[in-house]
CHARMM-style PDB file with segment names, atoms N, HN, CA, C and O in Angstrom:
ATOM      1  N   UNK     1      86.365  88.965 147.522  1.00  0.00      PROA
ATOM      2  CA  UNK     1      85.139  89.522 147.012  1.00  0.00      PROA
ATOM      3  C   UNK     1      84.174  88.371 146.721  1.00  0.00      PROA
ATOM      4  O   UNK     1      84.478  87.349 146.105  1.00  0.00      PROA
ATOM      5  N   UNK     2      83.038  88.643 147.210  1.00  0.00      PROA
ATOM      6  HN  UNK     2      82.791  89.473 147.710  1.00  0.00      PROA
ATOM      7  CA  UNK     2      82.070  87.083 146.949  1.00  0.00      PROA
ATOM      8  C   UNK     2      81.333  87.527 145.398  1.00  0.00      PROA
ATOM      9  O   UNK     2      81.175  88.586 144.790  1.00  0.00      PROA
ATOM     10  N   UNK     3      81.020  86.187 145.176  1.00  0.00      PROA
ATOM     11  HN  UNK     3      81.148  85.327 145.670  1.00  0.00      PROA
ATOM     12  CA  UNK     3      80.248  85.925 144.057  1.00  0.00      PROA
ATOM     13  C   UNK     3      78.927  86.351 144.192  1.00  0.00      PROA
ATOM     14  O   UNK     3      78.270  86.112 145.205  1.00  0.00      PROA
ATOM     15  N   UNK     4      78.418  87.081 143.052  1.00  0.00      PROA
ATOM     16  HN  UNK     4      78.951  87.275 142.229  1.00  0.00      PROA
ATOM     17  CA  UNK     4      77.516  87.767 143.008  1.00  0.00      PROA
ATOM     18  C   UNK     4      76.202  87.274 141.691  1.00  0.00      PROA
ATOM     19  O   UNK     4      75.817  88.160 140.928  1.00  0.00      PROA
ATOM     20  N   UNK     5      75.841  86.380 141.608  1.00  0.00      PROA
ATOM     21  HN  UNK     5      76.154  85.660 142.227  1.00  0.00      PROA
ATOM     22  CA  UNK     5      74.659  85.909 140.298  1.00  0.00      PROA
ATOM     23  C   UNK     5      73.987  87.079 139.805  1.00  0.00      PROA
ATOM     24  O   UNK     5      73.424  87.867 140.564  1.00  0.00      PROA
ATOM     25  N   UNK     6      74.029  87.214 138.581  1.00  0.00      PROA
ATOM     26  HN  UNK     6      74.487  86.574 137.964  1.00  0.00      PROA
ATOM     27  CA  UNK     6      72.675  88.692 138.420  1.00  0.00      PROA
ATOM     28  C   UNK     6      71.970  87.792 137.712  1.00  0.00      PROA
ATOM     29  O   UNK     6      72.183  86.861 136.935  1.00  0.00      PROA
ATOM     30  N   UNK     7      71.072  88.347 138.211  1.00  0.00      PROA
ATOM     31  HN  UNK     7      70.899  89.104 138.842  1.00  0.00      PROA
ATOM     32  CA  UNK     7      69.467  88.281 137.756  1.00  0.00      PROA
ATOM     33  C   UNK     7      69.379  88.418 136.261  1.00  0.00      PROA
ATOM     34  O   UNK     7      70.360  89.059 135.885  1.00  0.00      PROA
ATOM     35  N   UNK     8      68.628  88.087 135.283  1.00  0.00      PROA
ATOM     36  HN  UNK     8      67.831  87.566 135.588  1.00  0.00      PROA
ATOM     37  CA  UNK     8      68.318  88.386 134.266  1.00  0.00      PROA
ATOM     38  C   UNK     8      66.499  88.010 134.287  1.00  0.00      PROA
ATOM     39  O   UNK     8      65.948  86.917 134.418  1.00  0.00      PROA
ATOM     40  N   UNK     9      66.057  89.025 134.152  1.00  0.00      PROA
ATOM     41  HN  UNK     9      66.505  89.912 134.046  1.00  0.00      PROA
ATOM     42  CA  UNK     9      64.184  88.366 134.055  1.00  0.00      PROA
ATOM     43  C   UNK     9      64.145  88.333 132.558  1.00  0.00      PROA
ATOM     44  O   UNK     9      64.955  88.530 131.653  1.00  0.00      PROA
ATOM     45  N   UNK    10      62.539  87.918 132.684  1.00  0.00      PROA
ATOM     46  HN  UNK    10      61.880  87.758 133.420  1.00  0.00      PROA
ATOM     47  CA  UNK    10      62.366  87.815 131.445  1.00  0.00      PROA
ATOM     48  C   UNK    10      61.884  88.490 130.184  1.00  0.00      PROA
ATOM     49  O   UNK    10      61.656  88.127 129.030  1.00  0.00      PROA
ATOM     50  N   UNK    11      61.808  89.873 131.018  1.00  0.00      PROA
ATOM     51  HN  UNK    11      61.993  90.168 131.956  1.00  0.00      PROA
ATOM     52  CA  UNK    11      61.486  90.905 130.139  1.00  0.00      PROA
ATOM     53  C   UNK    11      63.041  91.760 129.467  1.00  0.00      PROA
ATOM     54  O   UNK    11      63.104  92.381 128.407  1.00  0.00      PROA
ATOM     55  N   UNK    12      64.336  91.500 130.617  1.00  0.00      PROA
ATOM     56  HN  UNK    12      64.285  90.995 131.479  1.00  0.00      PROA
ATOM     57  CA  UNK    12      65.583  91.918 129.723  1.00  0.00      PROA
ATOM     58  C   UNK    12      65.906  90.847 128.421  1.00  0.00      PROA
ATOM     59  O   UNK    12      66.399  91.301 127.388  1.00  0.00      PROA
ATOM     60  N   UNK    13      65.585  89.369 128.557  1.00  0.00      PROA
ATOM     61  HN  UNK    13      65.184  89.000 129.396  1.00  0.00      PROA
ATOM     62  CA  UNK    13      65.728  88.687 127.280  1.00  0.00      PROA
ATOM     63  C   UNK    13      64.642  89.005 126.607  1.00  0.00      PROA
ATOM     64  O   UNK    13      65.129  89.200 125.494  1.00  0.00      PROA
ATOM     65  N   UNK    14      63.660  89.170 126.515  1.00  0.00      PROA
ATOM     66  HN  UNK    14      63.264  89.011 127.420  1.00  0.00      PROA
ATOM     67  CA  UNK    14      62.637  89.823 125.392  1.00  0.00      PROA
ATOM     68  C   UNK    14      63.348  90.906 124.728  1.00  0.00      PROA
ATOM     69  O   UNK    14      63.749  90.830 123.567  1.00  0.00      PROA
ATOM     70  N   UNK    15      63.477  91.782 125.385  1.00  0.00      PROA
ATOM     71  HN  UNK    15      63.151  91.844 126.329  1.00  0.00      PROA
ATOM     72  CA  UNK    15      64.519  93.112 125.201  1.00  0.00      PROA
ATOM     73  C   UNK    15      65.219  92.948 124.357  1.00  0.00      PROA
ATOM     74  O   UNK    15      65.054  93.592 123.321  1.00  0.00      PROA
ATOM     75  N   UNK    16      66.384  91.918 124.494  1.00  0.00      PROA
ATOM     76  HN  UNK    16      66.518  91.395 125.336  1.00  0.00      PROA
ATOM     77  CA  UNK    16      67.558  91.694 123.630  1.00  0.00      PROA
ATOM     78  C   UNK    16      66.880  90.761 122.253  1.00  0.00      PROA
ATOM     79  O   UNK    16      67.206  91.332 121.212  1.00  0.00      PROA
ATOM     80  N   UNK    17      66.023  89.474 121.972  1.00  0.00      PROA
ATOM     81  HN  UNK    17      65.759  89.010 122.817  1.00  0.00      PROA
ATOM     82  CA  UNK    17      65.785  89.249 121.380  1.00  0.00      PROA
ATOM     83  C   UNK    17      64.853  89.937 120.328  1.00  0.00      PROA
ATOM     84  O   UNK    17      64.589  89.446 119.231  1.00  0.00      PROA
ATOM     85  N   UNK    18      64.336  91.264 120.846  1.00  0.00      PROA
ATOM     86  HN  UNK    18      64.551  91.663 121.738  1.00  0.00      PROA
ATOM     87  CA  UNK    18      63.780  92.085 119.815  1.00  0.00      PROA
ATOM     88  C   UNK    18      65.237  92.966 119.157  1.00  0.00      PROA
ATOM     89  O   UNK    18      65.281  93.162 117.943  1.00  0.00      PROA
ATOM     90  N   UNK    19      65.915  93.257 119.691  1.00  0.00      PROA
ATOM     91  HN  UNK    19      65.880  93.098 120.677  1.00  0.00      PROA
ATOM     92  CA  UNK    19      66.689  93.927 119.340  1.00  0.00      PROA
ATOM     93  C   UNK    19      67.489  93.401 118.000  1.00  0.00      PROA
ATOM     94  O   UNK    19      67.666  94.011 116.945  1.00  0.00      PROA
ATOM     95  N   UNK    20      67.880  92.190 118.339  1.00  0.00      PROA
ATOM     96  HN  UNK    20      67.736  91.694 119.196  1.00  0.00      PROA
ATOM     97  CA  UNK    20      68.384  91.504 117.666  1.00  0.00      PROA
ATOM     98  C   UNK    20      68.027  91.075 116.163  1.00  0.00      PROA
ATOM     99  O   UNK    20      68.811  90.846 115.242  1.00  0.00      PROA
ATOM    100  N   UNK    21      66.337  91.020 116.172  1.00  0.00      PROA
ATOM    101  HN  UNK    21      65.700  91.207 116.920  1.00  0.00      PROA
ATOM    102  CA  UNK    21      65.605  90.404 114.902  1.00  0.00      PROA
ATOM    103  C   UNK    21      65.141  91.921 114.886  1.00  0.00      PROA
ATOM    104  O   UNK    21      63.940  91.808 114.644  1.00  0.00      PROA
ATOM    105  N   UNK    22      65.335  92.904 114.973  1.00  0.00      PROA
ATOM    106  HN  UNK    22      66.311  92.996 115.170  1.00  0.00      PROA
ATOM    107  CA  UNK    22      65.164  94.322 114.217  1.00  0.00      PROA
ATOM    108  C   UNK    22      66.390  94.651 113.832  1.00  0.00      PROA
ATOM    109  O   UNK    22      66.318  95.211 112.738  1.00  0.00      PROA
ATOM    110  N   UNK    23      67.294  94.583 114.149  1.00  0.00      PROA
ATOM    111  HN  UNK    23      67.353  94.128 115.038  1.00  0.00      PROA
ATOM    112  CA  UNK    23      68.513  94.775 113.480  1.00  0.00      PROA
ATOM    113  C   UNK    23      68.668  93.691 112.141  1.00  0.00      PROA
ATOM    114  O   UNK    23      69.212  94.045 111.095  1.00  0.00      PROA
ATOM    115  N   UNK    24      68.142  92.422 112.338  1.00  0.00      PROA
ATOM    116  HN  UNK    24      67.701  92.135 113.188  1.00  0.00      PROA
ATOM    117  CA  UNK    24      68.996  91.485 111.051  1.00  0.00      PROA
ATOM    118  C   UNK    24      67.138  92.036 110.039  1.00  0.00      PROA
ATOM    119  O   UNK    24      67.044  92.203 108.823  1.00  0.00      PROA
ATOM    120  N   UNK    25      66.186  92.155 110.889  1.00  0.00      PROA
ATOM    121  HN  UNK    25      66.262  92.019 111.877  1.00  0.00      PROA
ATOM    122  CA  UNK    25      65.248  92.766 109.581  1.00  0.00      PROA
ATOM    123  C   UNK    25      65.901  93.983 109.416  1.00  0.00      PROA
ATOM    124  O   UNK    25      66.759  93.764 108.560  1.00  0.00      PROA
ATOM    125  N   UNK    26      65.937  94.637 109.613  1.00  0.00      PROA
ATOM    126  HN  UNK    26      65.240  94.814 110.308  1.00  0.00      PROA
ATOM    127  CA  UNK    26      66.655  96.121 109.400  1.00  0.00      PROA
ATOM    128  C   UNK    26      68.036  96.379 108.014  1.00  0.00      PROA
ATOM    129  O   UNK    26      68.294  97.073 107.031  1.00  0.00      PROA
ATOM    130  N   UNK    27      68.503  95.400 108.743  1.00  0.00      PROA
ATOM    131  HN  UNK    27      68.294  94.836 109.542  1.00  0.00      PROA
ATOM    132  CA  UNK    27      70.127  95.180 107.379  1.00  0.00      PROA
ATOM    133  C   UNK    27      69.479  94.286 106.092  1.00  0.00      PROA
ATOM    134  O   UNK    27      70.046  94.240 105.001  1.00  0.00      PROA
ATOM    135  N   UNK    28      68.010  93.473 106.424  1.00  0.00      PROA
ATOM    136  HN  UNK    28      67.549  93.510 107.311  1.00  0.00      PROA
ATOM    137  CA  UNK    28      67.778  92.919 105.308  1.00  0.00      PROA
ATOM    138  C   UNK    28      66.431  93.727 104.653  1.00  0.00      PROA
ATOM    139  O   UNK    28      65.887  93.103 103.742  1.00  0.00      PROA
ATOM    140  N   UNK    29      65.881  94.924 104.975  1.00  0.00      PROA
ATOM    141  HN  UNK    29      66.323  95.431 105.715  1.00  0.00      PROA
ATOM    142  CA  UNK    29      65.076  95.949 104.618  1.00  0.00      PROA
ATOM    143  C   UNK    29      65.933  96.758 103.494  1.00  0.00      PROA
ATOM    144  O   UNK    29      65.699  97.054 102.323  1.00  0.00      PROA
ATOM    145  N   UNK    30      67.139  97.004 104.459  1.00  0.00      PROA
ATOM    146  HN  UNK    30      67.329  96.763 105.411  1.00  0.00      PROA
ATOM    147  CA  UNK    30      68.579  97.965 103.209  1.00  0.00      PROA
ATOM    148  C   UNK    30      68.697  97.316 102.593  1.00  0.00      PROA
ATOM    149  O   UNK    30      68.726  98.021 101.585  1.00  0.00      PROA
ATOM    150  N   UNK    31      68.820  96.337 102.251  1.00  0.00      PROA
ATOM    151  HN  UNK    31      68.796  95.764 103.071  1.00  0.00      PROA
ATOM    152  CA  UNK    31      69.764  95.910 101.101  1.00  0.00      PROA
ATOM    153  C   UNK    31      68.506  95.360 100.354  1.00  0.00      PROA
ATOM    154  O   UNK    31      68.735  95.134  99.166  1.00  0.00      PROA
ATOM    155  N   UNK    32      67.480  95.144 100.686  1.00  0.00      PROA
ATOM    156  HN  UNK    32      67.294  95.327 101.652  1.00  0.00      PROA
ATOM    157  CA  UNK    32      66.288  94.810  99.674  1.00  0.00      PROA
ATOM    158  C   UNK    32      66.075  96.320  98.390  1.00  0.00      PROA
ATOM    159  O   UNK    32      65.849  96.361  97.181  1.00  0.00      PROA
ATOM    160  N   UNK    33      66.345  97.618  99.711  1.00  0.00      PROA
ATOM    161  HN  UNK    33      66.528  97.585 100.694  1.00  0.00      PROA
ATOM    162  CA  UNK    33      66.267  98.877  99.239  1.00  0.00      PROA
ATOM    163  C   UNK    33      67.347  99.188  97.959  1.00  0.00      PROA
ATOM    164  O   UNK    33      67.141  99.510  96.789  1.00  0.00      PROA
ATOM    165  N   UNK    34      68.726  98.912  98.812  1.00  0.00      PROA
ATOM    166  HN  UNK    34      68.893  98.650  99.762  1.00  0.00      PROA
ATOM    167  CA  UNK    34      70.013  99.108  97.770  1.00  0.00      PROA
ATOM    168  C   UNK    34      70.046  98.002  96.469  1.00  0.00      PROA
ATOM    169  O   UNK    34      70.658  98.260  95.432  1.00  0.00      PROA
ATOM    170  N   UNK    35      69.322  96.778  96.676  1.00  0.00      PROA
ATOM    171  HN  UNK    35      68.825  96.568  97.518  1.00  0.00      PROA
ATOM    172  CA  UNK    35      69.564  95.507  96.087  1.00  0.00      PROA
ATOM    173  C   UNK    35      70.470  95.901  94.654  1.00  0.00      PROA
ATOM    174  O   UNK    35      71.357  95.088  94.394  1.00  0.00      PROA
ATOM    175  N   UNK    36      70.325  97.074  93.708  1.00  0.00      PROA
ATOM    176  HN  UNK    36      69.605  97.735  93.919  1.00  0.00      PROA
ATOM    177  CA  UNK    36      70.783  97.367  92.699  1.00  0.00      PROA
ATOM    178  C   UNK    36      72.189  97.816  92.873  1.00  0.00      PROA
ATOM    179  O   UNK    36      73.081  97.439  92.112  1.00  0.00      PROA
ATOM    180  N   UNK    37      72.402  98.678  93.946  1.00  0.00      PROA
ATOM    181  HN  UNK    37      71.677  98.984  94.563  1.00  0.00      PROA
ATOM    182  CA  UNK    37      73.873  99.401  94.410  1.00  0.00      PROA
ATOM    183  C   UNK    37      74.657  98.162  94.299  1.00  0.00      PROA
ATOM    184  O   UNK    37      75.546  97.934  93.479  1.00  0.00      PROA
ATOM    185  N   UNK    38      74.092  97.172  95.490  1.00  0.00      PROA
ATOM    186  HN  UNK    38      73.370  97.358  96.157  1.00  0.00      PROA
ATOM    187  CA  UNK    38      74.915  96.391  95.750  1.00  0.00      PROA
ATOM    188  C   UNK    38      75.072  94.814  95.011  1.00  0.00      PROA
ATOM    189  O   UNK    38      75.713  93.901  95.534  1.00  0.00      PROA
ATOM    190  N   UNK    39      74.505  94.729  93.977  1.00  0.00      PROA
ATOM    191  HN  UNK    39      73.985  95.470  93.553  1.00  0.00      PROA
ATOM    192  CA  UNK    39      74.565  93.726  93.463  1.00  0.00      PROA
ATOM    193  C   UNK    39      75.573  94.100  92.235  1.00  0.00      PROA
ATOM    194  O   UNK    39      76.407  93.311  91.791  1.00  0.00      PROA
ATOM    195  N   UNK    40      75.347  95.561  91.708  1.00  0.00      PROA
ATOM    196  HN  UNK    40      74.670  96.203  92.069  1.00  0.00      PROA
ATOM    197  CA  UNK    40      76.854  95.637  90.957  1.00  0.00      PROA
ATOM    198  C   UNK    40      77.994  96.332  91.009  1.00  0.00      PROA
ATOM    199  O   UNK    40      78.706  96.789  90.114  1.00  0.00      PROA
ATOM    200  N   UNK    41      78.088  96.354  92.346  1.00  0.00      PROA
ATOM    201  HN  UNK    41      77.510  95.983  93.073  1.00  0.00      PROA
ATOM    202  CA  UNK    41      79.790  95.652  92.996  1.00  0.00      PROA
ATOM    203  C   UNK    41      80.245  94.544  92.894  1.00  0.00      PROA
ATOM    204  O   UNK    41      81.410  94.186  93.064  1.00  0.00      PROA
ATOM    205  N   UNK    42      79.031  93.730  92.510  1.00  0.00      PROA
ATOM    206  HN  UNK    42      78.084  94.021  92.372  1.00  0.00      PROA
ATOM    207  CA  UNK    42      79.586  91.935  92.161  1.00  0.00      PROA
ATOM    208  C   UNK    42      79.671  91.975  90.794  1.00  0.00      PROA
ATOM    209  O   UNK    42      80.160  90.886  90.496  1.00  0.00      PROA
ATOM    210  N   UNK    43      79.483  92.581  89.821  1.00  0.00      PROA
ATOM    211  HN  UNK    43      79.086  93.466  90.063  1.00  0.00      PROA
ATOM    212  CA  UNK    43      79.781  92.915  88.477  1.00  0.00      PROA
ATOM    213  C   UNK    43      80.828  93.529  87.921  1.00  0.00      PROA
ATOM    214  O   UNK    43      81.232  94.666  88.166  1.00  0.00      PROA
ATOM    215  N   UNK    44      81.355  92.574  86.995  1.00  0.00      PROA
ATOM    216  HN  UNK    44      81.027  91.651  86.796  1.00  0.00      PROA
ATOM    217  CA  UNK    44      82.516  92.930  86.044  1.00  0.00      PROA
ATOM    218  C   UNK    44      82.236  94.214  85.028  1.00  0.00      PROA
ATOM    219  O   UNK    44      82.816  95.300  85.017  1.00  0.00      PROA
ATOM    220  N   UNK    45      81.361  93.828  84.339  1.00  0.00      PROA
ATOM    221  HN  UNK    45      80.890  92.946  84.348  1.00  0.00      PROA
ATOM    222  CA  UNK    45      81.107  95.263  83.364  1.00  0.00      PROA
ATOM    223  C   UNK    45      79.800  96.221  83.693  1.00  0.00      PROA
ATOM    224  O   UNK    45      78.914  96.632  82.944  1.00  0.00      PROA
ATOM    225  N   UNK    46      79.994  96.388  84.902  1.00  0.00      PROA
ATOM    226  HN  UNK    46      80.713  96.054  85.511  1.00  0.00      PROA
ATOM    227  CA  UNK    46      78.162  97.348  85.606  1.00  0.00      PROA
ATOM    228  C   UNK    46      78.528  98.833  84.479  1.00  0.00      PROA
ATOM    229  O   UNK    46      79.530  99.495  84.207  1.00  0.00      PROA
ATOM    230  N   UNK    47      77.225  98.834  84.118  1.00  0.00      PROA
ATOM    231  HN  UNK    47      76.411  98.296  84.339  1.00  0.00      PROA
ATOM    232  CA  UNK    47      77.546 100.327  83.040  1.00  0.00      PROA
ATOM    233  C   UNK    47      77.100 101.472  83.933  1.00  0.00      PROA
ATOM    234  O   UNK    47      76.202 101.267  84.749  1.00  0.00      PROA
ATOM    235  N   UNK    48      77.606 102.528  83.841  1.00  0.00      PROA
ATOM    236  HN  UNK    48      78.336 102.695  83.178  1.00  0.00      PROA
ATOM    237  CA  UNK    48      77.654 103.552  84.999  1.00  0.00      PROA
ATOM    238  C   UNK    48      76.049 104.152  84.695  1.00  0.00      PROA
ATOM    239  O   UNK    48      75.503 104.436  83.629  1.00  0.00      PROA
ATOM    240  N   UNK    49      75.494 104.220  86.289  1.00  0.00      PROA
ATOM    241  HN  UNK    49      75.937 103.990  87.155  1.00  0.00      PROA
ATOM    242  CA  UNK    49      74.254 104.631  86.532  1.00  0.00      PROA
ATOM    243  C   UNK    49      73.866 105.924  85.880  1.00  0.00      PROA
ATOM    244  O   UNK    49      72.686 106.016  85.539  1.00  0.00      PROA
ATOM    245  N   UNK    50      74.824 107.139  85.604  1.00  0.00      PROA
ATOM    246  HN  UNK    50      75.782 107.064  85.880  1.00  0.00      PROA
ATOM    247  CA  UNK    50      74.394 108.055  84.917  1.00  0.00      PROA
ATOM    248  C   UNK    50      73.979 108.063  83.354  1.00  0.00      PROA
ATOM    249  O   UNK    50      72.886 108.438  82.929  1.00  0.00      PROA
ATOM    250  N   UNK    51      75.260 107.487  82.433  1.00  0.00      PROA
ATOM    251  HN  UNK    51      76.148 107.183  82.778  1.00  0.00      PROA
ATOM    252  CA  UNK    51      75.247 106.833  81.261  1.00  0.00      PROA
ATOM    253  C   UNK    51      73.906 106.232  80.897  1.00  0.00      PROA
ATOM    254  O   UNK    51      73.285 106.511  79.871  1.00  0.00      PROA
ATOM    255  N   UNK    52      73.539 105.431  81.779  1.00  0.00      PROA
ATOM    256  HN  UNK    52      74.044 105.205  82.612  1.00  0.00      PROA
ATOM    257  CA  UNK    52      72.477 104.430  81.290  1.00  0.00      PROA
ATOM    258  C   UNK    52      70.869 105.343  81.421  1.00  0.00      PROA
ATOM    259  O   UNK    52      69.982 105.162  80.586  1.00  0.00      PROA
ATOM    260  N   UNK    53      70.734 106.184  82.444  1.00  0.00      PROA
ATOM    261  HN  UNK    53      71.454 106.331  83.122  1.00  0.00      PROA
ATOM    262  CA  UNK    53      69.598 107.068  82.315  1.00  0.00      PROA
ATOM    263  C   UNK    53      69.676 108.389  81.502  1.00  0.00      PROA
ATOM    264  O   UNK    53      68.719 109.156  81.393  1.00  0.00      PROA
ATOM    265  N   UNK    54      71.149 108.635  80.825  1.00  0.00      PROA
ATOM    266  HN  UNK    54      71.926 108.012  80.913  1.00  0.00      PROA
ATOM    267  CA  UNK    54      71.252 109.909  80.096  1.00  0.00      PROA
ATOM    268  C   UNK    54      70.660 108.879  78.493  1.00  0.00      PROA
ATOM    269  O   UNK    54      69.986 109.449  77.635  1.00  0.00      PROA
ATOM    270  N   UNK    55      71.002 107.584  78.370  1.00  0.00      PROA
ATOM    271  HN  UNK    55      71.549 107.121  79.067  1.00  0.00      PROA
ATOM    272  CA  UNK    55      70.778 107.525  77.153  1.00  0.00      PROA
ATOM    273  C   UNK    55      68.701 107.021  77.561  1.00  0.00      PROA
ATOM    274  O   UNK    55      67.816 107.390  76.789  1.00  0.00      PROA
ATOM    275  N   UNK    56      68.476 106.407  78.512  1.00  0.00      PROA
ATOM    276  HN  UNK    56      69.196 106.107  79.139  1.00  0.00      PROA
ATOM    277  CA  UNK    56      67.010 105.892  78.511  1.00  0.00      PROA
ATOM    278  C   UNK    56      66.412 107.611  78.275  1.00  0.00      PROA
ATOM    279  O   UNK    56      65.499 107.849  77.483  1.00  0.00      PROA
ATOM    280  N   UNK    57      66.868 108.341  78.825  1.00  0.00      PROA
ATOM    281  HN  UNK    57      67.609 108.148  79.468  1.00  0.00      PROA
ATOM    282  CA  UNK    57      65.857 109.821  78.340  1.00  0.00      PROA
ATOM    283  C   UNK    57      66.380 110.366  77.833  1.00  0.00      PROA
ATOM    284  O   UNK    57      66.591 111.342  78.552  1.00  0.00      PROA
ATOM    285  N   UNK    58      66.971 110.535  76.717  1.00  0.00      PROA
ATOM    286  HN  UNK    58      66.800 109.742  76.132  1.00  0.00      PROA
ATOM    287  CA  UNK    58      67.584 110.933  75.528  1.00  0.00      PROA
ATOM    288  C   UNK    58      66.075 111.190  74.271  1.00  0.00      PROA
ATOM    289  O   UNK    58      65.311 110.249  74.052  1.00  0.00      PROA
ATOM    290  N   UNK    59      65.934 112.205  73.768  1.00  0.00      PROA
ATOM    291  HN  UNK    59      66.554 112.969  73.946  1.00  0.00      PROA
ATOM    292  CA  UNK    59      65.083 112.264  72.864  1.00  0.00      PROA
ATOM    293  C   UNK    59      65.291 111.759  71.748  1.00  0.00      PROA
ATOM    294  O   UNK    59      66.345 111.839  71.116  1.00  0.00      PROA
ATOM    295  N   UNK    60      63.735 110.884  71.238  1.00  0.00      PROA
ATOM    296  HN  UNK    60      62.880 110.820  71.751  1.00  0.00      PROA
ATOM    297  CA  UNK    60      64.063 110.330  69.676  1.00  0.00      PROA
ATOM    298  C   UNK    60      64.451 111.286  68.747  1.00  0.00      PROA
ATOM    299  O   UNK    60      64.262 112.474  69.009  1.00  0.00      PROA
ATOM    300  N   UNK    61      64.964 110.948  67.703  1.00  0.00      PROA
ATOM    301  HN  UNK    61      65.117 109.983  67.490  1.00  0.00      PROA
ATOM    302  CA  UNK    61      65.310 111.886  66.777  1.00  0.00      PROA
ATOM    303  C   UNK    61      64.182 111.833  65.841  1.00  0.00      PROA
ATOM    304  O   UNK    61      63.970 110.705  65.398  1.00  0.00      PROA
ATOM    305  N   UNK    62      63.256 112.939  65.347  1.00  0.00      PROA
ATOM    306  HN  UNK    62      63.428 113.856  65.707  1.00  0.00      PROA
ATOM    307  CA  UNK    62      62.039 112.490  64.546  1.00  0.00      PROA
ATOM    308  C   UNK    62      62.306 113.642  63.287  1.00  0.00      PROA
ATOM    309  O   UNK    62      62.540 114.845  63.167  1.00  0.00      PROA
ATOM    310  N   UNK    63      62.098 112.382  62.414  1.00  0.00      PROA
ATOM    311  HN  UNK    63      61.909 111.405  62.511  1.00  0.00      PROA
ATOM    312  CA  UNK    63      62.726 113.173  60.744  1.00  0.00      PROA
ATOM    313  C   UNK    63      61.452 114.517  60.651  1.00  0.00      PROA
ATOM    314  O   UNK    63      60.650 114.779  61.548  1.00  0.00      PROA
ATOM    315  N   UNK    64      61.536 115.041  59.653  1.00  0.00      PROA
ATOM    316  HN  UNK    64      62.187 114.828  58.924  1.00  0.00      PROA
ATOM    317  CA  UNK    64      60.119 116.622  59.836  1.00  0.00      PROA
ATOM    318  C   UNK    64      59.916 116.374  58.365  1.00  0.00      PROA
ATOM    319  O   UNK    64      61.020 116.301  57.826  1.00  0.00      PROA
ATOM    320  N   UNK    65      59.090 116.243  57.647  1.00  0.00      PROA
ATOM    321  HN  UNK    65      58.193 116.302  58.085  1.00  0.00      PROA
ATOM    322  CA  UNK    65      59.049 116.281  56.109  1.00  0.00      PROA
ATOM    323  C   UNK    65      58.413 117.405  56.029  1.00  0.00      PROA
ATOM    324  OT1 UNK    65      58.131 117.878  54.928  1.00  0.00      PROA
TER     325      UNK     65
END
């Protein structure tokens, strides 16, 4: 079977090099998005996301005279 060279022009490497820098912007768009998800998975004592907005909107207690 003979050897066969393929072609590559220069519009299939354009191709791939867009592909490439939309994907690594893409994974670094998410995680700009998640930045909170995923930063406390690296945390020892992360206080649970529900907890912490049941007490931020929690009503003051206001005395009545």
């Amino acid at each position: 079977m003979p050897f066969v060279p393929l072609y590559l022009d220069p519009t299939a490497a354009g191709l791939g090099l867009q592909m490439l820098l939309g994907g690594i912007v893409g994974g670094l768009v998410t995680v700009k998005l998640f930045w909170g998800r995923v930063f406390s998975l690296f945390r020892k004592n992360s206080p649970d996301p529900a907890e912490a907005l049941a007490t931020s909107e929690a009503p003051e207690a206001s005395e009545e005279v």
